[in-house]
N, C-alpha and C positions, 0 to 999 in steps of 0.2 A: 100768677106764678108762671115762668119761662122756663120752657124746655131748655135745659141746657146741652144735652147731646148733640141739637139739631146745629149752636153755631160753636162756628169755633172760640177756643178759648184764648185768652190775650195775658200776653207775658211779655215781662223786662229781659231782656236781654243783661249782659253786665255792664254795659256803660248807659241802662236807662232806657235804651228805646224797647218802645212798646212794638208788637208783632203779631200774628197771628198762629197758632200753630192748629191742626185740623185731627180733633178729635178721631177715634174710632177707625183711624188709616187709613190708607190705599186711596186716598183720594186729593186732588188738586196738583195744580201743574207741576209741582216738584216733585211728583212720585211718577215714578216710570210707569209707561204702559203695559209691559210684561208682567208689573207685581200688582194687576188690578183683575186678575183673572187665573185660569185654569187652561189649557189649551191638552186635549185628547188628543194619539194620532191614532187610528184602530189598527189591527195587523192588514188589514186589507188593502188599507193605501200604501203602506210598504210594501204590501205583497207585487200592488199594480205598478209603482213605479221601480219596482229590482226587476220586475217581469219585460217595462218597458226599454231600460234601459241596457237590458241583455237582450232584446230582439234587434238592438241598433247597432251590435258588435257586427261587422263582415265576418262571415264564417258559421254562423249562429242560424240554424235551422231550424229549429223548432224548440219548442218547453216540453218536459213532459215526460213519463215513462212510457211505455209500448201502452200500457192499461189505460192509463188517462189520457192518451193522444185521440185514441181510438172511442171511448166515452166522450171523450167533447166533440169530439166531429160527429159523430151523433148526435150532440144535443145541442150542436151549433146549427143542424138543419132542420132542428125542430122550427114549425112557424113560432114567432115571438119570443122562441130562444135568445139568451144573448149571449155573445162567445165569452168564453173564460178566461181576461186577461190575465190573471193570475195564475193559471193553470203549470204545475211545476215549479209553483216557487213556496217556499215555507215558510214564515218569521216569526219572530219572539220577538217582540213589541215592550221593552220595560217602559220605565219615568223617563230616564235619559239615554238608554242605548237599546240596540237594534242588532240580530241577529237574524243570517240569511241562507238560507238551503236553496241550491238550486239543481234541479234536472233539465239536463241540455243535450241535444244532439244537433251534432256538428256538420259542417259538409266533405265531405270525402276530401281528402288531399290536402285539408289546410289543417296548421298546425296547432294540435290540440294544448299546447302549454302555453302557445303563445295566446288564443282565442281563451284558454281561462285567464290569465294572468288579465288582458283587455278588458273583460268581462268583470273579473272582480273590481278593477279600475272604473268601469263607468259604474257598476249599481253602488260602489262606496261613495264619490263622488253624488252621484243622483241623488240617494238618500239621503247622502246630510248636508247636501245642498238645499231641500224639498223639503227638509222636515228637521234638520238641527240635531237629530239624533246621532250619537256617536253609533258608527257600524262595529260592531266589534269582532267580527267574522263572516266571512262569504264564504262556504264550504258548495264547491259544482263538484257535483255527480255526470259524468257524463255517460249517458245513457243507452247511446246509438251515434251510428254513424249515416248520414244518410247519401245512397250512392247518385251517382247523377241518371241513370235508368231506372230508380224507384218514384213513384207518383203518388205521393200520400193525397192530393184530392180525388181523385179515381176510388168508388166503390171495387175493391177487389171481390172479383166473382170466382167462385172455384166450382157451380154447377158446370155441368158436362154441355148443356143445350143453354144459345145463347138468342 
Protein backbone atom coordinates (compact mmCIF):
# COMPACT_ATOMS: atom_id res chain seq x y z
CA UNK A 1 0.00 0.00 0.00
CA UNK A 2 1.35 3.76 -1.06
CA UNK A 3 1.16 6.62 1.05
CA UNK A 4 -0.67 8.88 -0.78
CA UNK A 5 -0.15 12.29 1.13
CA UNK A 6 3.62 11.88 0.58
CA UNK A 7 3.23 12.50 -3.53
CA UNK A 8 1.42 14.59 -5.34
CA UNK A 9 -1.73 13.93 -6.99
CA UNK A 10 -2.15 13.95 -11.00
CA UNK A 11 -5.11 15.58 -12.77
CA UNK A 12 -6.46 16.36 -16.36
CA UNK A 13 -6.68 19.61 -16.92
CA UNK A 14 -9.77 20.49 -19.55
CA UNK A 15 -8.17 19.86 -22.73
CA UNK A 16 -6.63 16.35 -21.38
CA UNK A 17 -3.21 17.19 -20.11
CA UNK A 18 -2.25 15.48 -17.12
CA UNK A 19 -0.40 17.73 -14.28
CA UNK A 20 0.58 17.67 -10.97
CA UNK A 21 -1.05 19.59 -8.27
CA UNK A 22 0.78 19.28 -4.41
CA UNK A 23 -1.23 17.94 -1.93
CA UNK A 24 -1.37 19.39 1.72
CA UNK A 25 -0.06 23.35 0.37
CA UNK A 26 2.50 25.75 0.90
CA UNK A 27 4.79 23.77 -0.96
CA UNK A 28 6.74 23.88 -4.51
CA UNK A 29 7.83 26.61 -6.74
CA UNK A 30 4.52 28.04 -7.52
CA UNK A 31 3.86 28.98 -4.02
CA UNK A 32 5.27 32.05 -2.76
CA UNK A 33 7.88 32.17 -0.15
CA UNK A 34 5.98 34.63 2.26
CA UNK A 35 2.95 31.95 2.30
CA UNK A 36 5.42 29.03 3.71
CA UNK A 37 5.86 30.42 7.05
CA UNK A 38 5.07 32.88 9.99
CA UNK A 39 7.61 35.82 10.41
CA UNK A 40 7.30 37.55 14.29
CA UNK A 41 8.76 41.10 14.81
CA UNK A 42 8.81 41.65 18.89
CA UNK A 43 8.20 45.19 20.23
CA UNK A 44 11.80 45.39 20.83
CA UNK A 45 13.15 45.52 17.37
CA UNK A 46 10.67 48.35 16.84
CA UNK A 47 11.60 49.74 19.82
CA UNK A 48 15.57 49.85 18.61
CA UNK A 49 15.03 50.84 15.18
CA UNK A 50 12.34 54.09 16.09
CA UNK A 51 15.20 54.63 18.85
CA UNK A 52 17.69 54.52 16.13
CA UNK A 53 16.33 56.31 13.69
CA UNK A 54 15.44 59.35 15.94
CA UNK A 55 19.08 59.66 17.30
CA UNK A 56 20.09 60.41 13.56
CA UNK A 57 17.51 63.47 13.35
CA UNK A 58 20.17 66.74 13.75
CA UNK A 59 18.81 68.46 16.79
CA UNK A 60 17.84 65.30 18.70
CA UNK A 61 19.74 64.99 21.98
CA UNK A 62 18.97 62.47 23.71
CA UNK A 63 15.66 59.59 24.54
CA UNK A 64 14.41 59.65 27.53
CA UNK A 65 12.64 61.38 30.57
CA UNK A 66 14.81 63.10 33.53
CA UNK A 67 14.08 59.33 35.43
CA UNK A 68 15.17 57.02 32.90
CA UNK A 69 18.04 59.21 31.40
CA UNK A 70 19.40 59.29 34.74
CA UNK A 71 18.78 55.04 35.47
CA UNK A 72 20.55 54.18 32.28
CA UNK A 73 23.52 56.17 32.72
CA UNK A 74 23.81 54.21 35.79
CA UNK A 75 23.46 51.11 34.43
CA UNK A 76 25.35 51.91 31.37
CA UNK A 77 28.37 52.09 33.76
CA UNK A 78 27.66 49.29 35.34
CA UNK A 79 30.72 46.55 34.31
CA UNK A 80 28.91 44.29 31.61
CA UNK A 81 26.11 46.58 31.41
CA UNK A 82 24.61 47.17 28.02
CA UNK A 83 23.23 50.67 27.08
CA UNK A 84 19.61 50.84 26.57
CA UNK A 85 19.01 51.48 22.85
CA UNK A 86 15.45 51.62 23.36
CA UNK A 87 15.47 53.72 26.19
CA UNK A 88 12.41 56.29 25.56
CA UNK A 89 10.68 54.74 23.11
CA UNK A 90 7.42 52.73 23.56
CA UNK A 91 5.42 50.31 20.92
CA UNK A 92 2.42 48.33 20.18
CA UNK A 93 3.55 45.75 17.97
CA UNK A 94 0.19 44.22 16.08
CA UNK A 95 0.10 41.39 12.90
CA UNK A 96 0.43 44.26 10.47
CA UNK A 97 0.76 47.73 12.20
CA UNK A 98 2.95 49.46 14.60
CA UNK A 99 2.45 52.19 17.03
CA UNK A 100 5.20 54.49 18.42
CA UNK A 101 5.76 56.84 21.63
CA UNK A 102 8.60 58.75 21.75
CA UNK A 103 10.48 60.90 24.72
CA UNK A 104 12.89 63.28 23.14
CA UNK A 105 14.95 66.02 24.26
CA UNK A 106 16.07 68.47 21.90
CA UNK A 107 19.08 70.98 21.53
CA UNK A 108 18.47 74.48 22.63
CA UNK A 109 17.69 76.72 19.64
CA UNK A 110 16.61 74.34 17.00
CA UNK A 111 13.21 74.16 16.10
CA UNK A 112 11.07 71.88 18.04
CA UNK A 113 8.14 71.41 15.16
CA UNK A 114 10.39 71.07 12.67
CA UNK A 115 12.98 68.29 14.61
CA UNK A 116 9.45 66.39 15.41
CA UNK A 117 7.91 66.61 12.18
CA UNK A 118 11.79 65.11 10.81
CA UNK A 119 11.66 62.77 13.35
CA UNK A 120 8.36 61.37 12.83
CA UNK A 121 9.57 61.22 8.93
CA UNK A 122 12.66 59.03 9.65
CA UNK A 123 11.25 56.43 12.31
CA UNK A 124 7.93 55.94 9.78
CA UNK A 125 9.96 55.58 7.04
CA UNK A 126 12.62 53.16 9.21
CA UNK A 127 10.00 50.93 10.34
CA UNK A 128 8.29 50.10 7.54
CA UNK A 129 11.22 50.00 5.55
CA UNK A 130 12.80 47.42 8.35
CA UNK A 131 9.98 45.46 9.09
CA UNK A 132 6.87 46.09 6.43
CA UNK A 133 4.66 47.04 9.35
CA UNK A 134 2.33 49.90 8.58
CA UNK A 135 3.16 52.89 11.42
CA UNK A 136 0.02 54.04 12.30
CA UNK A 137 1.20 56.81 14.69
CA UNK A 138 4.47 58.36 16.08
CA UNK A 139 3.13 60.54 19.16
CA UNK A 140 6.95 62.58 20.57
CA UNK A 141 6.73 63.79 23.97
CA UNK A 142 9.21 66.29 24.27
CA UNK A 143 10.80 66.14 27.30
CA UNK A 144 13.67 68.70 28.02
CA UNK A 145 15.52 70.93 26.34
CA UNK A 146 19.15 70.59 26.50
CA UNK A 147 21.23 73.74 26.98
CA UNK A 148 24.80 73.97 25.44
CA UNK A 149 26.38 74.52 29.37
CA UNK A 150 24.74 71.41 30.61
CA UNK A 151 27.02 68.02 30.63
CA UNK A 152 24.79 65.11 31.00
CA UNK A 153 28.19 62.72 31.05
CA UNK A 154 29.70 64.45 34.08
CA UNK A 155 28.52 62.82 37.55
CA UNK A 156 26.94 65.95 39.16
CA UNK A 157 28.23 66.33 42.54
CA UNK A 158 26.29 68.67 45.05
CA UNK A 159 28.80 67.63 48.20
CA UNK A 160 30.28 70.71 49.73
CA UNK A 161 34.10 69.04 49.87
CA UNK A 162 35.46 67.92 46.47
Amino acid sequence: MTDMTSRPALNKDQAGNTGSILQGGGRGADVPADSRGQTTITDSVVEKIAAMATREVPGVHNLGTGMARAIGAVRDRVPGGRPGVGRGVTVEVGEREAAIDLDVVVEYGISIVDVAAEVRTDVITSVERMTGLEVVEVNITVDDVHLPDEDDDEPQSEGRVS
